[in-house]
Every structure is written in C-alpha cells, then in structure tokens.
C-alpha positions in Angstrom: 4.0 8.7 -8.2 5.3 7.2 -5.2 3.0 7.7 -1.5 5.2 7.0 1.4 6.4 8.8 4.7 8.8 11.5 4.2 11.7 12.1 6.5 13.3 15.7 7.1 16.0 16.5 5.5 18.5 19.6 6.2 21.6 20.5 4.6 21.7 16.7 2.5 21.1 14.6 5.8 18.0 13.3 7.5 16.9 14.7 10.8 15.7 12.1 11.9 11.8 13.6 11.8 9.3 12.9 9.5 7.5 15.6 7.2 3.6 15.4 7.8 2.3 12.1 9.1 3.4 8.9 9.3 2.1 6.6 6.2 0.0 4.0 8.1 -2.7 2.1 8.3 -5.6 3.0 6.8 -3.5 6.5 6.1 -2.1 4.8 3.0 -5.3 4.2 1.6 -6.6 7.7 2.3 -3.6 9.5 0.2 -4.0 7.2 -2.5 -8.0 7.8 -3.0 -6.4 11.2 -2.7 -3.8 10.9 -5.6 -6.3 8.9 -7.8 -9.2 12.4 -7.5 -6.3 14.5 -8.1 -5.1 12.3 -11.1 -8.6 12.0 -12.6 -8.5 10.6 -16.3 -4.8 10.4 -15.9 -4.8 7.9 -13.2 -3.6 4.3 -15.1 -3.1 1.7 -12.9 -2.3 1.5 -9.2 0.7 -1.0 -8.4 0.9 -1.5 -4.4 3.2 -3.5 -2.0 1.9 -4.4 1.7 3.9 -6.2 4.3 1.7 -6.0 7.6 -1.8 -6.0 8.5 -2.0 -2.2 8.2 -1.5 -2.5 4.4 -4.4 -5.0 3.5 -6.8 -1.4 2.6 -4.8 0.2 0.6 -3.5 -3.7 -1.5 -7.5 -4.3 -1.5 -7.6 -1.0 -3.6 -4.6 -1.3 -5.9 -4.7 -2.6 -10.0 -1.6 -4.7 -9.1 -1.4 -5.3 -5.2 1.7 -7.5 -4.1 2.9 -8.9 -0.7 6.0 -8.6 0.5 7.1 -11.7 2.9 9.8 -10.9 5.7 12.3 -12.4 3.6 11.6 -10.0 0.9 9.7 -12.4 -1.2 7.2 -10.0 -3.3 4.3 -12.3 -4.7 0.7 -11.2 -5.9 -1.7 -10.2 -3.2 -5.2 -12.2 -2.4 -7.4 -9.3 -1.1 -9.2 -11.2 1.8 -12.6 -12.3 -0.1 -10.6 -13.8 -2.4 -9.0 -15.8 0.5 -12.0 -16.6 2.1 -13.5 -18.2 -0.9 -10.3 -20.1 -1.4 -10.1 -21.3 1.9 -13.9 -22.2 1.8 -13.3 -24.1 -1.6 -10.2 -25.9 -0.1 -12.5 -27.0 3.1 -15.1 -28.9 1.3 
C-alpha cells in the first residue's frame, strides 16, 4: 500500500491540484497509524523512506525506515535515540 499525496488528474493529465491534503509532516504518520488500524492482523511490516526533517515520525514508526540523501543515496534510518546513544558512546 503506498501513502503519498495525490495529484488530480482529468482526462489522463495532471491538473496540477492535489486530491485531499498534502502528505506532510507529522500527516504521514497519522495516515499510516491509520492504514495499520484499518489493516489490523493483516498489517506485516511497514517499509518507509524519509528525506527531510518532516519524515523523522513517520521513519521512527516504520519496520524498515530508510533515509534518502539528496543524491538519492537510500541507507537504513537511525530513529534519533538511537543517534543520541551513538553519539554519546562516540563522545566518551
């Protein structure tokens, strides 16, 4: 299942306008805790991909969270406690 913004679309082309909100922030995270209720027992794993700031809830709440760099780099995510701990470890 794929949670993203959707653009309009009429007769093949896209309008330009997006179809319900825009996917943002802390929006992402809300439609997947909505996806996951809906799924129930059927819900597997969650596989994410953040690239900005907005994107560290929903990666912090994903099976398999990833970070994409600017050069399109994708590499597993450190959700930030796991970053602070690391970078506490690496100070001492």
């Amino acid at each position: 299942h794929l949670l993203c913004t959707r653009l309009e679309i009429e007769d093949g082309r896209a309008t330009g306008r997006l179809v319900g909100a825009n996917v943002r922030g802390t929006e992402k995270a809300r439609l997947l805790l909505g996806h996951i209720s809906r799924a129930g027992d059927d819900h597997r794993e969650t596989w994410a991909y953040g690239n900005s700031s907005g994107d560290h809830a929903l990666l912090d709440m994903a099976d398999h969270p990833h970070w994409v760099s600017r050069r399109g780099r994708v590499t597993p995510y450190a959700d930030r406690a796991n970053r602070s701990r690391t970078t506490s470890r690496n100070a001492s």
